[in-house]
N, CA, C and O atoms as a MOPAC input file, in Angstrom:
PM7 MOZYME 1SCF
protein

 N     -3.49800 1    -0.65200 1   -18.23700 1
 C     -2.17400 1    -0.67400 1   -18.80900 1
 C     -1.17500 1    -0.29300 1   -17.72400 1
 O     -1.51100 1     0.60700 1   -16.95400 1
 N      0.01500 1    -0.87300 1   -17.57400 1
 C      1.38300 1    -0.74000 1   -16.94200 1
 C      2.24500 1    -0.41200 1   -17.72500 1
 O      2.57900 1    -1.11800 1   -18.67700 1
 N      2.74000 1     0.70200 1   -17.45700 1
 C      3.91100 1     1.25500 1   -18.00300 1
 C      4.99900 1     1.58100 1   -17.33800 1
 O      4.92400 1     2.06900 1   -16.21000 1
 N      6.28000 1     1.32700 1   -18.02100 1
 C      7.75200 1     1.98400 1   -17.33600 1
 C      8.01000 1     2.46100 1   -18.07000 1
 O      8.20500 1     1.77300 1   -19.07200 1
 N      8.23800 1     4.04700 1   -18.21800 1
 C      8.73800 1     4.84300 1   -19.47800 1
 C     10.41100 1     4.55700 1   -19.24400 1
 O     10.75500 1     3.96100 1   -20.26500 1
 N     11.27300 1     4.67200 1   -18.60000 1
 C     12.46500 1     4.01000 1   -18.62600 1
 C     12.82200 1     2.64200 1   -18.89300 1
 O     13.95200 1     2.30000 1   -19.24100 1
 N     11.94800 1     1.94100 1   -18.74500 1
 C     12.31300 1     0.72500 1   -19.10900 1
 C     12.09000 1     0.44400 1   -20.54400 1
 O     12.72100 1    -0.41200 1   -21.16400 1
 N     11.01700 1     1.31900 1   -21.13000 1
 C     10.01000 1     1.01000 1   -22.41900 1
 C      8.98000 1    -0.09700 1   -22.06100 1
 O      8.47300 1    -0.69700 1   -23.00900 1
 N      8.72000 1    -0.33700 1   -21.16100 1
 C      7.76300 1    -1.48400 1   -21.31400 1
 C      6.09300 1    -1.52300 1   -21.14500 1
 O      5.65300 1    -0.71700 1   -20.32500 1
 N      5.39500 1    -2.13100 1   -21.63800 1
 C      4.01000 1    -1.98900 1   -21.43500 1
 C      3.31100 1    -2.98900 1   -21.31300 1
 O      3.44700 1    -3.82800 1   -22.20300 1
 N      2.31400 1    -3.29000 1   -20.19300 1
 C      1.86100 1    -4.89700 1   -20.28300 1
 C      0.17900 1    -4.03700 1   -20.08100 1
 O     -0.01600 1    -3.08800 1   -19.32300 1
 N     -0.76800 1    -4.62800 1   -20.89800 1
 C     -2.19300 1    -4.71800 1   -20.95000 1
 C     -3.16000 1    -5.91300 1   -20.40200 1
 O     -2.98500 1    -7.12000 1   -20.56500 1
 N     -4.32100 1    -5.20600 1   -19.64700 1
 C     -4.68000 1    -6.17200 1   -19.05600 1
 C     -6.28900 1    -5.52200 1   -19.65400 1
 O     -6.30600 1    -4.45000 1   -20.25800 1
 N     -7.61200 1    -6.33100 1   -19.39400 1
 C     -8.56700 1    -6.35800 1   -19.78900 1
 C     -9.98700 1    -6.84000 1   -18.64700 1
 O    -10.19800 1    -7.87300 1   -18.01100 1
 N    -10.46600 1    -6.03500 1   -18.73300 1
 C    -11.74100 1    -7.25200 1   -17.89400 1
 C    -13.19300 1    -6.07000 1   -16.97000 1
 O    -13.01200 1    -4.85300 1   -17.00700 1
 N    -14.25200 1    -6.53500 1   -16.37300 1
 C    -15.19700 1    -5.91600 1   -16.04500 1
 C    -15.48800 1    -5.98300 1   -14.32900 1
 O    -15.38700 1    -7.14100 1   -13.92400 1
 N    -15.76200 1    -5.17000 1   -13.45100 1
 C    -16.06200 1    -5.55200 1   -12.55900 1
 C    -17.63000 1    -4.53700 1   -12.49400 1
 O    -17.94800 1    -3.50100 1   -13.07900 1
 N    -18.58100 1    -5.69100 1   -11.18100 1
 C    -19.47500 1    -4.80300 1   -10.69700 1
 C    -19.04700 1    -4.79300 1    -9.21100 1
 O    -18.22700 1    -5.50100 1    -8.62800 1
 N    -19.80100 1    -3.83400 1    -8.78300 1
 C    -19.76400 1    -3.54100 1    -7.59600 1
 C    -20.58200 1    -3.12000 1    -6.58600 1
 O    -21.28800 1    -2.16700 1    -6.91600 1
 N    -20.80600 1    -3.72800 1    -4.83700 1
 C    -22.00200 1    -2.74300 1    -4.76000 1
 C    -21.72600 1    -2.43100 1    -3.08500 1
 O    -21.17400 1    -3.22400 1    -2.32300 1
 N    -22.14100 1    -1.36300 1    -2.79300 1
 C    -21.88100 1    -0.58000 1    -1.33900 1
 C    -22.70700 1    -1.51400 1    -0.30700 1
 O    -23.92800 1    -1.40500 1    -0.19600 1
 N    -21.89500 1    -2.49800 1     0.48600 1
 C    -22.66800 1    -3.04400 1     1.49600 1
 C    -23.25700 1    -2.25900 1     2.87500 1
 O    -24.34100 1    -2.39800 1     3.44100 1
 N    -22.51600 1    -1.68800 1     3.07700 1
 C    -22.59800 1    -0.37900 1     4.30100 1
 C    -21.53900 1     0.83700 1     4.28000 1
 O    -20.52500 1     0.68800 1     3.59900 1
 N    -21.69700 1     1.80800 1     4.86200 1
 C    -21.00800 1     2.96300 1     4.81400 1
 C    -19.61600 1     2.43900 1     4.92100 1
 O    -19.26700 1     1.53000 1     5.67400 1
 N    -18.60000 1     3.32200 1     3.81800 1
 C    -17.11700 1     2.94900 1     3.86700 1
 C    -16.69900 1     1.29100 1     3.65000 1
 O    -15.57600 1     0.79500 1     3.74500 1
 N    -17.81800 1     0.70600 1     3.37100 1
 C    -17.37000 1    -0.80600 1     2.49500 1
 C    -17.96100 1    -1.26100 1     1.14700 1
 O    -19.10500 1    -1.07400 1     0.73400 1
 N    -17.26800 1    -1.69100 1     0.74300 1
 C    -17.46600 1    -2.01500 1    -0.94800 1
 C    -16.91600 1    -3.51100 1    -1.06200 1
 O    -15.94500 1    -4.06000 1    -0.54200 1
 N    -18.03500 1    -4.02300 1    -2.05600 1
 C    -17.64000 1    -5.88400 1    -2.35100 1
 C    -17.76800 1    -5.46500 1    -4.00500 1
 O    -18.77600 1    -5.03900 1    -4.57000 1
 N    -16.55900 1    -5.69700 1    -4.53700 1
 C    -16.83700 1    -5.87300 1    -6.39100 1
 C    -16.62400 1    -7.43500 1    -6.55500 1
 O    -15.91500 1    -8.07000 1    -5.77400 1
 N    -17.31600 1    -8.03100 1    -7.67300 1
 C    -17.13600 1    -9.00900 1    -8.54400 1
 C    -16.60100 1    -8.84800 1    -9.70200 1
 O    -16.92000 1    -7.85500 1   -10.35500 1
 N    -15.46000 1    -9.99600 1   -10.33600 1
 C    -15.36900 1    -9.35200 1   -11.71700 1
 C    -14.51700 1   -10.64300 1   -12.12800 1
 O    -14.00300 1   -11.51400 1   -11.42600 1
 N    -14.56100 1   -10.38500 1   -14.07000 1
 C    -13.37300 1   -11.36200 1   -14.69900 1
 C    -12.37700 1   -10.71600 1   -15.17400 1
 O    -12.71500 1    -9.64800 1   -15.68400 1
 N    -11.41000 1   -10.91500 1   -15.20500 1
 C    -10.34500 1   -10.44000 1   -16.27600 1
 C    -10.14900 1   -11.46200 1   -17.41900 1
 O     -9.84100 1   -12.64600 1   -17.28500 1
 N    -10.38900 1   -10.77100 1   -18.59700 1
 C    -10.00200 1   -11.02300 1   -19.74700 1
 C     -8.64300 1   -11.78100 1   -20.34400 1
 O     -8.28400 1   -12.88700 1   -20.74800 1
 N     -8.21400 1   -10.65200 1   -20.16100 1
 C     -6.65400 1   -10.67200 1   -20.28500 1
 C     -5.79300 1   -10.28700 1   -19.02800 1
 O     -5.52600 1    -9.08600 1   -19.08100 1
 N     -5.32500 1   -10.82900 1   -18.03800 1
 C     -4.39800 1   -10.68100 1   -16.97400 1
 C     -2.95600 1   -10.11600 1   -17.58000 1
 O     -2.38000 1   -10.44500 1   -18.61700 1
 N     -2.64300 1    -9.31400 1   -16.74000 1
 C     -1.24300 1    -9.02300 1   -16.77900 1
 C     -0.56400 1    -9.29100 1   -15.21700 1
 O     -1.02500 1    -9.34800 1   -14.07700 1
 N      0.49700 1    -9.39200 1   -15.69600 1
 C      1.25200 1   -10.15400 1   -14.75200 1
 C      2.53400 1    -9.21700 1   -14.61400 1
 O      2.97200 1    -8.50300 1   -15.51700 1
 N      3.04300 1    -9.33700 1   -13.37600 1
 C      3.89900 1    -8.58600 1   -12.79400 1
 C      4.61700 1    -8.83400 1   -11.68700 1
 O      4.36500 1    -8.06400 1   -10.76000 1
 N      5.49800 1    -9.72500 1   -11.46200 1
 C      6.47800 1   -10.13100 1   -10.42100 1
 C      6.65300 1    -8.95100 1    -9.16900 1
 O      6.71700 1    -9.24600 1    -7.97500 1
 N      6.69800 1    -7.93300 1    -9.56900 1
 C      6.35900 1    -6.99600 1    -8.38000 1
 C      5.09700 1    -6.52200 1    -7.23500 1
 O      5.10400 1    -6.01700 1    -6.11300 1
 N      4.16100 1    -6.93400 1    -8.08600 1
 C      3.02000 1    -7.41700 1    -7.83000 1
 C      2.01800 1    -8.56200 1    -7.77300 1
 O      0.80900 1    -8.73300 1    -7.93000 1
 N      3.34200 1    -9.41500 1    -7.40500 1
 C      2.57300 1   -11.03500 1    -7.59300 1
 C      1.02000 1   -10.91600 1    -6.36300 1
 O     -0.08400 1   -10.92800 1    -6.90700 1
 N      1.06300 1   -10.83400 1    -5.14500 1
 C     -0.02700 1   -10.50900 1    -4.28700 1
 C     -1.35600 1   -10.11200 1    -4.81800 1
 O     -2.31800 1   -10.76600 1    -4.41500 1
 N     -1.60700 1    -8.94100 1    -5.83500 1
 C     -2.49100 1    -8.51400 1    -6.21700 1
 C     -3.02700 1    -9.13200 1    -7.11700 1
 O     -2.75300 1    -8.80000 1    -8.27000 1
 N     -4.01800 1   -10.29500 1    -6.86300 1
 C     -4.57900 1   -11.60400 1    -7.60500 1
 C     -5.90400 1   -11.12500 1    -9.07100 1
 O     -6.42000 1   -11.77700 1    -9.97900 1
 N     -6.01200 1    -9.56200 1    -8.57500 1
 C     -7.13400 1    -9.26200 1    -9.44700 1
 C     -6.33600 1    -8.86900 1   -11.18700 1
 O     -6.74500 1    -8.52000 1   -12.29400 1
 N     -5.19000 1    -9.14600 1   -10.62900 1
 C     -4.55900 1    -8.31100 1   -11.84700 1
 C     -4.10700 1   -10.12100 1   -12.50300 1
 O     -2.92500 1   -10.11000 1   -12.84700 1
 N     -4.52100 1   -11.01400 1   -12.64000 1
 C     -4.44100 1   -12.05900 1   -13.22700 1
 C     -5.87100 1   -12.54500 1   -13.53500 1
 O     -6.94100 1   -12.47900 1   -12.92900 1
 N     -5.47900 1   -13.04800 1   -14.69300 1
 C     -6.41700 1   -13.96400 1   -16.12200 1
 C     -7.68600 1   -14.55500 1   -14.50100 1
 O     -7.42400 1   -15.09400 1   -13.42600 1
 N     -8.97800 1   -14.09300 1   -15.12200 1
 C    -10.22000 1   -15.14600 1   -14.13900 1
 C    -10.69800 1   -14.31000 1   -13.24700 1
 O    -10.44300 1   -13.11200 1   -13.12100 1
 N    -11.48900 1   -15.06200 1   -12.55300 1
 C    -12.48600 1   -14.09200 1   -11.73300 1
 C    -11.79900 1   -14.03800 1   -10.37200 1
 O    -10.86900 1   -14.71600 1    -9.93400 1
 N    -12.73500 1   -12.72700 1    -9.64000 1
 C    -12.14200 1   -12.04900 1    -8.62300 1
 C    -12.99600 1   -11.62700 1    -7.44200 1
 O    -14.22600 1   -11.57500 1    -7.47700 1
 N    -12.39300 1   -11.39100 1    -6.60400 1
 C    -13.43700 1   -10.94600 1    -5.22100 1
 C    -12.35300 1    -9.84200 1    -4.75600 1
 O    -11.24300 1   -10.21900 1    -4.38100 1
 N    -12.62200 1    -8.75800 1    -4.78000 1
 C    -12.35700 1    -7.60400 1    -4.17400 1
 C    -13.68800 1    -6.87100 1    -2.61800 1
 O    -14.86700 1    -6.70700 1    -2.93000 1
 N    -13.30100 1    -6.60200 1    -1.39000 1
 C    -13.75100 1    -6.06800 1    -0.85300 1
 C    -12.78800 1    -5.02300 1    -0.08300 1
 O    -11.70700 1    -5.25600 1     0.45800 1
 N    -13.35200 1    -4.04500 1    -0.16900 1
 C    -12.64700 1    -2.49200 1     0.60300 1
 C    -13.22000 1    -1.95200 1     1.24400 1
 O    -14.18700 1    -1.30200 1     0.84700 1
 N    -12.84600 1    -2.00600 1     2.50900 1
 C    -13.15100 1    -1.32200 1     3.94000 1
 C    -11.87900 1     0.36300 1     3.94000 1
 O    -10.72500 1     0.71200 1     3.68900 1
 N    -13.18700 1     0.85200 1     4.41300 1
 C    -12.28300 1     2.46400 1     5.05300 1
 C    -12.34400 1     2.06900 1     6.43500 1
 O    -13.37500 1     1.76300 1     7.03400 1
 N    -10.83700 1     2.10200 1     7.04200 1
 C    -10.64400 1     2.14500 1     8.61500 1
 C     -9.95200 1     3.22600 1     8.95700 1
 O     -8.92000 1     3.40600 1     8.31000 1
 N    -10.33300 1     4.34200 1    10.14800 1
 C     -9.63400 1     5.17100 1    10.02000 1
 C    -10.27700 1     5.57500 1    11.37500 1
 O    -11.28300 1     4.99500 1    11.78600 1
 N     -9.56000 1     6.77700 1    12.19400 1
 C     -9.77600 1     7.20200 1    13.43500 1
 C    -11.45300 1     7.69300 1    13.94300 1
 O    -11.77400 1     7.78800 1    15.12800 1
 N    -12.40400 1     7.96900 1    12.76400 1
 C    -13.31100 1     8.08500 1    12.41100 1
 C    -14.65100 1     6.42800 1    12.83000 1
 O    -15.62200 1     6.08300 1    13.50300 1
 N    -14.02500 1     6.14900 1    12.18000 1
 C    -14.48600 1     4.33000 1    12.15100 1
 C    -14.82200 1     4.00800 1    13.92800 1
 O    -15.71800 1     4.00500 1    14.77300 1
 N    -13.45100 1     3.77100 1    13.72600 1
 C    -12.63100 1     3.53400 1    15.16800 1
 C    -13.45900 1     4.27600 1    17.01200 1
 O    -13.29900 1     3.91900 1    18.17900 1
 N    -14.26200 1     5.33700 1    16.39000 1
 C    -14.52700 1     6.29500 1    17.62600 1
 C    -13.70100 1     6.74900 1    18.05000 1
 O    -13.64600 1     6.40300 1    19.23000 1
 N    -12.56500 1     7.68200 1    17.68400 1
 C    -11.30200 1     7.98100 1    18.32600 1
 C    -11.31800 1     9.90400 1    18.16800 1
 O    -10.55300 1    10.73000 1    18.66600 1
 N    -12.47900 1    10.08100 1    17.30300 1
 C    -12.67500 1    11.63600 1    17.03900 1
 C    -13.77900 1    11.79900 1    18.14000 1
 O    -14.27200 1    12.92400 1    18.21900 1
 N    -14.20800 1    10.89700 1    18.94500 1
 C    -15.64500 1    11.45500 1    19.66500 1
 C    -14.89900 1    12.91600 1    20.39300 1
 O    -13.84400 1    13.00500 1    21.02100 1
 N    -15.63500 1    13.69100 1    20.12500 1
 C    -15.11300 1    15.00500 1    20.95700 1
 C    -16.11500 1    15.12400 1    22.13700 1
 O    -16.89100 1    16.07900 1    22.11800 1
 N    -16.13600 1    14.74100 1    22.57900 1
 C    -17.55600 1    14.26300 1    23.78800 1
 C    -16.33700 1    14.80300 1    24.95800 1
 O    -15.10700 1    14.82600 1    24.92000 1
 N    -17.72400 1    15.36000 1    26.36200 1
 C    -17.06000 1    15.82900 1    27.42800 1
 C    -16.01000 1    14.66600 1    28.30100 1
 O    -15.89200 1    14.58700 1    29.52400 1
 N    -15.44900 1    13.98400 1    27.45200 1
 C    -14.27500 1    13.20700 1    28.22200 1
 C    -12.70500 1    14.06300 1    28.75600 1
 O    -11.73400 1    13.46200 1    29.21600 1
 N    -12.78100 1    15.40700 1    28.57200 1
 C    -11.32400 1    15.26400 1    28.70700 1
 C    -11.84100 1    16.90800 1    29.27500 1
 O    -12.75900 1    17.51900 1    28.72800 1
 N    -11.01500 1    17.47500 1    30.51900 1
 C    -11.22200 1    18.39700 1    30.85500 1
 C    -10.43000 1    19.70900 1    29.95100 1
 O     -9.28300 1    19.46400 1    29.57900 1
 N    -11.00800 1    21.05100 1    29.60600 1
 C     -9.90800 1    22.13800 1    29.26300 1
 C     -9.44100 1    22.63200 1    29.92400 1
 O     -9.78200 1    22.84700 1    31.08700 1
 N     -8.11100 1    23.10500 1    29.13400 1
 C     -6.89400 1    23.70500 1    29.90200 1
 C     -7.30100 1    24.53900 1    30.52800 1
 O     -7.98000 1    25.31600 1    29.85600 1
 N     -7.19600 1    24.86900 1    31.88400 1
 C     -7.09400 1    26.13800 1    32.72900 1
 C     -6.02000 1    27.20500 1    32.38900 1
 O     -5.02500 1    26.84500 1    31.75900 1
 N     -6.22500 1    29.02700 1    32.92600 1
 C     -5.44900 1    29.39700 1    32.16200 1
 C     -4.39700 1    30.15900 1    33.91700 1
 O     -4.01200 1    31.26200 1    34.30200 1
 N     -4.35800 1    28.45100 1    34.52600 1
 C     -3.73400 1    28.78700 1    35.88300 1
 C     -2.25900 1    28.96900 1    35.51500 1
 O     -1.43700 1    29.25500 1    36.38500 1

């Protein structure tokens, strides 16, 4: 459900997804929607309309990336 309490409005949507962990920090769901709701502000987001869907979500982050290696690359401060 979508709601705007200032506006009064409410649009309902319906439907099932599965889902399953391909590798660490990624996810592929399948699914139908029932009932789509629709939303001009959110035209892009295709899962939120009537029919089936392909969702996949990746975590990218400094982690991912190798950007936390704390490995002897960088010398410490001297206390010259």
């Amino acid at each position: 459900m979508m709601r705007s309490v200032s506006a009064g409005v409410r649009s309902y949507g319906m439907g099932a997804s599965l889902g399953y962990q391909l590798m660490t920090n990624t996810w592929l769901a399948l699914g139908y929607n029932l009932r789509g709701m629709g939303d001009r502000d959110f035209a892009g987001a295709g899962y939120k309309n009537r029919g089936p869907f392909v969702t996949l979500r990746m975590k990218v982050d400094q982690d991912t990336l190798g950007l936390n290696d704390h490995g002897e690359k960088t010398r410490p401060l001297s206390a010259e």
